[in-house]
Structures are given as C-alpha cells and as structure tokens.
Residue frames as qw, qx, qy, qz and C-alpha x, y, z in Angstrom:
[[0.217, 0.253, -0.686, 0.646, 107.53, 38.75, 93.26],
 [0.120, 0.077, 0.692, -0.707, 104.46, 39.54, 95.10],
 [0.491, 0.164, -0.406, -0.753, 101.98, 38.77, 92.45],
 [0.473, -0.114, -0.843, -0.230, 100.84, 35.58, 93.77],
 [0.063, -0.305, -0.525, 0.792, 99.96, 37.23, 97.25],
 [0.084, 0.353, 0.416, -0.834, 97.91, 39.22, 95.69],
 [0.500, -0.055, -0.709, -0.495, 96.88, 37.72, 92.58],
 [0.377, -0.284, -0.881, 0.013, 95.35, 35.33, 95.64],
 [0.155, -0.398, -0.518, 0.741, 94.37, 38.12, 98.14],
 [0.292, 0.125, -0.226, -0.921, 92.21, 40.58, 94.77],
 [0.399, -0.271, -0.781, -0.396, 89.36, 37.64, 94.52],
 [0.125, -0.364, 0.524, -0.760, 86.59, 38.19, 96.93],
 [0.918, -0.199, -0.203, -0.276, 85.86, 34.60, 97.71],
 [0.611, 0.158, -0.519, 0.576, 89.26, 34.12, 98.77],
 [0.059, -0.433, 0.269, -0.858, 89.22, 37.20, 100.86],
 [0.730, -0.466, 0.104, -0.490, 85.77, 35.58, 102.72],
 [0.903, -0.056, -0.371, 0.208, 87.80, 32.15, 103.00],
 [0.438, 0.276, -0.450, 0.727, 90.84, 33.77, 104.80],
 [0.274, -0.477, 0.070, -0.832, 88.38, 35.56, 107.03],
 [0.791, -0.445, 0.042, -0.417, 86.96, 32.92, 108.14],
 [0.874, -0.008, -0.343, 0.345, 89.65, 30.75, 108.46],
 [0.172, 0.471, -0.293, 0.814, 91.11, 33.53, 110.61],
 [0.608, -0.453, 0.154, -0.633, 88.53, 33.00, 112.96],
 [0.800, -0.171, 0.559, -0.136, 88.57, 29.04, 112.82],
 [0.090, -0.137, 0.904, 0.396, 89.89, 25.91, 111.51],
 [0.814, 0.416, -0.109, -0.391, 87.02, 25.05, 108.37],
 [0.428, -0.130, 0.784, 0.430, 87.09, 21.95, 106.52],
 [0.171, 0.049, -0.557, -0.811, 86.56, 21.94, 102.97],
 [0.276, -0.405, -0.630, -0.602, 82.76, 21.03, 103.39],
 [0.168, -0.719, -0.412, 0.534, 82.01, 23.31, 106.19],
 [0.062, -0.265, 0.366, 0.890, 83.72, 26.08, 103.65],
 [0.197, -0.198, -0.701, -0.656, 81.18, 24.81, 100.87],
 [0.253, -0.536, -0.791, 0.151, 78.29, 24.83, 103.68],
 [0.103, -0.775, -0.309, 0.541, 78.96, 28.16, 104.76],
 [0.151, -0.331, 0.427, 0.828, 79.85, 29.75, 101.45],
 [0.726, 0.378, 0.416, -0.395, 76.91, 28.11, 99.71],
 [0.339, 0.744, -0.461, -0.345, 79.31, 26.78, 96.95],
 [0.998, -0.015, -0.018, -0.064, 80.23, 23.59, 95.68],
 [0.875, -0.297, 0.253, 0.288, 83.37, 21.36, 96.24],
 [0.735, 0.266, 0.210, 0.588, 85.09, 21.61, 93.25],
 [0.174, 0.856, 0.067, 0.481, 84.94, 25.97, 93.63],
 [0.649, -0.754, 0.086, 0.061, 85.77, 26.00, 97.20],
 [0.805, -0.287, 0.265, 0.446, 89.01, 23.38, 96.48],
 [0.541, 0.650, 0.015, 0.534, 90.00, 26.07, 93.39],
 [0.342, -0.907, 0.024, -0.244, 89.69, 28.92, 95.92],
 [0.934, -0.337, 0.104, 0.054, 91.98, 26.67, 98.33],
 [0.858, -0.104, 0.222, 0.452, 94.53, 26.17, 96.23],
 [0.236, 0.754, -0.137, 0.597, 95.45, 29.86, 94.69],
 [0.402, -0.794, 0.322, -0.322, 95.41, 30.77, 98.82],
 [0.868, -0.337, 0.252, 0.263, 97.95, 27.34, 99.55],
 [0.695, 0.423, 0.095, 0.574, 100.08, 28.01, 96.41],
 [0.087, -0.808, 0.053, -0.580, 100.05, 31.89, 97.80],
 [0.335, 0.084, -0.690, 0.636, 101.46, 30.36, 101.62],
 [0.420, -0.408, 0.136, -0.799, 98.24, 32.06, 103.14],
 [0.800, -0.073, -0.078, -0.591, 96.36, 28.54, 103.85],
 [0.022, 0.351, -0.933, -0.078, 97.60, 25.44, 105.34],
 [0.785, -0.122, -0.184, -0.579, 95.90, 22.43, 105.01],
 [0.074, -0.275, 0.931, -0.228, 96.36, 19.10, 107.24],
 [0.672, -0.175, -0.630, -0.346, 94.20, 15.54, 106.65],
 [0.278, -0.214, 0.761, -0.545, 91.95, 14.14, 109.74],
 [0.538, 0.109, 0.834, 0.047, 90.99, 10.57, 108.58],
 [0.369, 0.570, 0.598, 0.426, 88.68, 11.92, 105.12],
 [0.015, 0.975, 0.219, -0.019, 88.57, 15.60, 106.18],
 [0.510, 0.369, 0.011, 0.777, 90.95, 18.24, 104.89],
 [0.398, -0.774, -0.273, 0.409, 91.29, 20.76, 107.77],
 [0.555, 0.514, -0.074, 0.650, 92.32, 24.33, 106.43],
 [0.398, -0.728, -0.130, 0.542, 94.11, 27.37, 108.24],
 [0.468, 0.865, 0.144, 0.106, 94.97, 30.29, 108.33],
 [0.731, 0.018, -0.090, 0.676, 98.70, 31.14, 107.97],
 [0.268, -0.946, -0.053, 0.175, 99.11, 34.54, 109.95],
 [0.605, -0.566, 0.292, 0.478, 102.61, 34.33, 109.90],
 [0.551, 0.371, 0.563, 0.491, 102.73, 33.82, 106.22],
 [0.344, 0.712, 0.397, 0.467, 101.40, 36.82, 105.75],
 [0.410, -0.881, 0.143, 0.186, 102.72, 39.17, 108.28],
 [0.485, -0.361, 0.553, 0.573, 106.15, 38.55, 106.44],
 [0.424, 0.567, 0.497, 0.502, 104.40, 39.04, 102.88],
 [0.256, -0.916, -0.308, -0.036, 103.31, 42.27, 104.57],
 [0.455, -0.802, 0.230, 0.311, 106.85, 43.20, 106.13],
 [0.525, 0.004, 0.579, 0.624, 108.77, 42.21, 102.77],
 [0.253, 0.762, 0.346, 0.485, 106.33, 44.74, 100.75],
 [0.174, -0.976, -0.130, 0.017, 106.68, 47.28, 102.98],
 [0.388, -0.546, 0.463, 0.580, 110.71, 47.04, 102.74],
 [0.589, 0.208, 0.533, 0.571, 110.39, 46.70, 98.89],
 [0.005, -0.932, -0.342, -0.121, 107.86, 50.06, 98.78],
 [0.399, -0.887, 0.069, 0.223, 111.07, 51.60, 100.89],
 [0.689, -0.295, 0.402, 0.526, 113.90, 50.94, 98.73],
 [0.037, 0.704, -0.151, -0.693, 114.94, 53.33, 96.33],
 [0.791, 0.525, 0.256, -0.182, 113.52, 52.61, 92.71],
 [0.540, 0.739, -0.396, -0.077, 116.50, 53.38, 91.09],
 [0.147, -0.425, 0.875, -0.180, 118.48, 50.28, 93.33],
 [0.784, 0.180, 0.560, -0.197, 115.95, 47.81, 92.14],
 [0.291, -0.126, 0.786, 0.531, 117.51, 45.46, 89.02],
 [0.348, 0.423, 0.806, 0.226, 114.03, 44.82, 87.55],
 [0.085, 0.855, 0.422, -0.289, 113.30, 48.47, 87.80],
 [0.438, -0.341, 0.334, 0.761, 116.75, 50.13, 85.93],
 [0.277, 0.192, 0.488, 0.805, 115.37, 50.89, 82.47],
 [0.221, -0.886, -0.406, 0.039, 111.81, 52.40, 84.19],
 [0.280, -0.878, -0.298, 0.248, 113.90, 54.65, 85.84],
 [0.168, -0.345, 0.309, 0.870, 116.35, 56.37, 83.35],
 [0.066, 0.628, 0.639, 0.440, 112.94, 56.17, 81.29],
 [0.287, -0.749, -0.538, 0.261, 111.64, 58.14, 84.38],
 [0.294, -0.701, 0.032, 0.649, 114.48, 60.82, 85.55],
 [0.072, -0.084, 0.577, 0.809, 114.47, 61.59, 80.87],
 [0.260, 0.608, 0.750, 0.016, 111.10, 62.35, 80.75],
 [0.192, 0.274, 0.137, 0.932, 110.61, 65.38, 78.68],
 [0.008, 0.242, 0.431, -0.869, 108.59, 67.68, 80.84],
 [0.398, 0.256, 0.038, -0.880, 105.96, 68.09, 78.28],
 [0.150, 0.000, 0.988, -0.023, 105.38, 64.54, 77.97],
 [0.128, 0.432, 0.812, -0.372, 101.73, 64.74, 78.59],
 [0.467, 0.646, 0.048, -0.602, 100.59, 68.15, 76.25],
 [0.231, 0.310, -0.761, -0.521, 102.62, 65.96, 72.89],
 [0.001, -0.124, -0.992, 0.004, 100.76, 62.73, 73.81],
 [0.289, 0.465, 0.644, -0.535, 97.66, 64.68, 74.22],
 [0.349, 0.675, -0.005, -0.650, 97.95, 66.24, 70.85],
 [0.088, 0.375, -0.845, -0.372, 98.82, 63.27, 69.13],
 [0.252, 0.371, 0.888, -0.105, 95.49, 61.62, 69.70],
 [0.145, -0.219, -0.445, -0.856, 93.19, 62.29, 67.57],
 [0.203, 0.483, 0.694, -0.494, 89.83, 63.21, 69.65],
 [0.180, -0.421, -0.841, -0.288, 86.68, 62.62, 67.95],
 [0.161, -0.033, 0.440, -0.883, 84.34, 65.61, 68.95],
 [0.079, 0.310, 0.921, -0.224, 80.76, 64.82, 70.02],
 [0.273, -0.162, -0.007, -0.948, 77.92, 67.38, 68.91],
 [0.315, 0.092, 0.619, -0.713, 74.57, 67.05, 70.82],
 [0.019, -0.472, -0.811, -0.345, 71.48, 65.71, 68.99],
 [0.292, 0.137, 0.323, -0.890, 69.44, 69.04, 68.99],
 [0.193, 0.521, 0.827, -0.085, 65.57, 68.51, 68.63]]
C-alpha cells in the first residue's frame, strides 16, 4: 500500500532530489550538475520518485523539467496517518496478525529465549 512512497522516500539521493525540487523546478542535467552524478543515475532516481507520484515531469523542446508534487504527498501523508488510526483488528490484510496477537501466550519471550541455544564466550586470559 504505502511501500512505494517509501520504498522511494528511504534512499538518500532521492530525499536530496525532492529537496531540491521543493525549492525549484531542476531539469534532469541541472540535477546531474548539482548532484555531481551522471544521467543515467539521476533518470533512475527520477523514476522510483514519478512511479511513487512525488515528481512530475513536463518536456520544454529537449529538456525534461521535473517537480515537486506537494500535493501528492500531503495526501500520502493524510492516508497514513488515517491507516496508523484505524483499529488493527478492522484491517483485512491484518486479521490473522491479530488473533496471532490477542493468543499470545504471555511467556512468549522466556520459551523462545530458552529454545536458542546461546553459545557462551570465555575471555582469552593471558
């Protein structure tokens, strides 16, 4: 659902592209000028943040002009924050998580700890 938002928004060369396209409109070899990067990395960049709605991009005679899409993301922004607010157990994708959840045996965490087998260290004395 919101994995391409932020599958495009966790790289931080995107993250400087949106920035600066937030400030101004960049074409794609002003981007590679000020980024110090070549063409073909820039236009990858580009296209996770167009496929992701963050970035439009409009042609002026050979130059690709990008933006940023504010709006785009203000609504990614206001759609997580209502999904964060809705009650896990009324989400479809979330149903078997959460009768996993509310049956968890309380002592969950001392069995699983004593079922690993830990591997003690002794010091190297001299």
């Amino acid at each position: 659902m919101f994995e391409t938002i932020f599958k495009a928004l966790g790289e931080p060369t995107r993250l400087k592209i949106l920035r600066l396209l937030a400030e101004q409109e960049l074409c794609v070899c002003e981007l590679e000028e000020i980024l110090d990067m070549s063409q073909p990395r820039v236009s990858q960049h580009l296209k996770v943040l167009k496929q992701a709605g963050l970035v439009k991009e409009r042609r002026e005679a050979q130059r690709r002009i990008c933006s940023f899409d504010q709006d785009a993301l203000d609504q990614v922004f206001r759609e997580f924050d209502c999904f964060m607010k809705v009650p896990v157990n009324e989400l479809p994708e979330f149903q078997e998580m959460y009768l996993r959840m509310v049956n968890l045996d309380e002592n969950i965490c001392e069995k699983k700890a004593c079922q690993k087998k830990t591997r003690r260290i002794n010091p190297v004395r001299r």
